[in-house]
N, C-alpha and C positions, 0 to 999 in steps of 0.2 A: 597538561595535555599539550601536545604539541601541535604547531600550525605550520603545514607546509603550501603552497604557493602551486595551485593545480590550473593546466589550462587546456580542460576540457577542449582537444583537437577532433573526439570524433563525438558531436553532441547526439549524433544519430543515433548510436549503438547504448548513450543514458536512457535516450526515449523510449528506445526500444526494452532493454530492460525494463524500465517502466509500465510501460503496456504490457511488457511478459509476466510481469508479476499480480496486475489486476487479473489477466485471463485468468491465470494459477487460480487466484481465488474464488472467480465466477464460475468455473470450471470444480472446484473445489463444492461449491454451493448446488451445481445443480446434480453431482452426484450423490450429497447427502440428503437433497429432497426426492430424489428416485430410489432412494436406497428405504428398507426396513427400517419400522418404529422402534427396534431393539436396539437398531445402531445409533439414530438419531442424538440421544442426552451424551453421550461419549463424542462420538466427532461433532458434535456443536461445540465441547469445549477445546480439541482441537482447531477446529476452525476459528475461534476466536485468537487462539494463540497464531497461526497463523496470518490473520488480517496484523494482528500486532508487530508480527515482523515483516509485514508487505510492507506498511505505515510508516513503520522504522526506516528499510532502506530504500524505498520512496522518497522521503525527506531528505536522506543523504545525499540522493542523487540529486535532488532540487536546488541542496543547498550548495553541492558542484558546480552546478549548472549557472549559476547565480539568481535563482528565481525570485525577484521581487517581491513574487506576494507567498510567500513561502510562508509566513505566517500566518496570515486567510487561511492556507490551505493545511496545517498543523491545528488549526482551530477547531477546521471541519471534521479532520482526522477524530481530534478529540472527542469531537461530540458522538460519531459514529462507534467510539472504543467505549465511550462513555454509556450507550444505549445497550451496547452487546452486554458490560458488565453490569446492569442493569437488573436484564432478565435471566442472564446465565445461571443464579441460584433455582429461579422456577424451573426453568429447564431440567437442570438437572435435577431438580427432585420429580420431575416426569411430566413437566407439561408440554406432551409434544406439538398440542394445537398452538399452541402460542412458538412455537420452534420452527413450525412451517410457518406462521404467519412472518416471522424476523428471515427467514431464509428468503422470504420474496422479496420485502425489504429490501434486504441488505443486498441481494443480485441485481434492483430495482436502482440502489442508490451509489452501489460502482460502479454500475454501466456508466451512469450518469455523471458520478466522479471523473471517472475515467476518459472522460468525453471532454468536460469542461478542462482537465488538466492538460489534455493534448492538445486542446485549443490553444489555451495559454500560454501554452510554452514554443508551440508551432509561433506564435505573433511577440514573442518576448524578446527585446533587444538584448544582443549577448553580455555581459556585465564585466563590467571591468574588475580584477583585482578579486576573481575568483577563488577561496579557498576550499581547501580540505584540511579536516581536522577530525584527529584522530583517526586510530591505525583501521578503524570499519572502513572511513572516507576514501583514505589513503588509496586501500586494497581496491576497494569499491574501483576507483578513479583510475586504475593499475590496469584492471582485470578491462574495462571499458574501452582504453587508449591500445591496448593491445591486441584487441580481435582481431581477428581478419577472415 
């Protein structure tokens, strides 16, 4: 895999993706808990896949960014992936009480993600000798430095 040499000049526009991608999913969450019990076992396991790729290029950006505790916070990710797949087989075999209970959850515990990671990275000294790796980072890194 290759390792190119990235120096995150607009760190604004990572956060912000950042934050754009938890709303996605809390945004995602409250309209599968207003939505019909028929829809529920189907977009729960969408929604799980989803959080899996908020997680994924969440960390990519982190790891741009040079987030020191980016481990902590792959930890946390883990544990939160690790509870979804969990209950995902009850689910879908139709337990929707238990599906609204995980949708409160889980809206519950990325507000609160969401919160602690803004903190952190709002207060985090910028790192020297930032990389990207791999062509996800790369683009990731690309697409970031070039808004306007």
């Amino acid at each position: 895999m290759s390792t190119t040499h990235a120096r995150p000049s607009r760190p604004r526009a990572l956060c912000t993706a950042l934050r754009h991608g938890r709303k996605m999913l809390c945004r995602q969450i409250a309209a599968l808990a207003a939505g019909p019990d028929d829809a529920l076992a189907h977009g729960f396991v969408a929604l799980v896949a989803a959080v899996e790729a908020t997680f994924r290029h969440e960390e990519l950006i982190m790891e741009m960014l040079g987030y020191v505790q980016l481990r902590e916070h792959r930890a946390e990710n883990a544990v939160v992936l690790s509870a979804l797949h969990h209950v995902l087989p009850d689910i879908e075999q139709g337990d929707l009480p238990l599906a609204r209970q995980v949708l409160v959850a889980l809206d519950a515990v990325l507000a609160l993600h969401r919160l602690s990671a803004d903190l952190a990275l709002a207060v985090a000294p910028p790192a020297a000798g930032v990389r990207a790796r791999g062509h996800a980072a790369r683009a990731t890194l690309h697409v970031a430095m070039h808004r306007r």
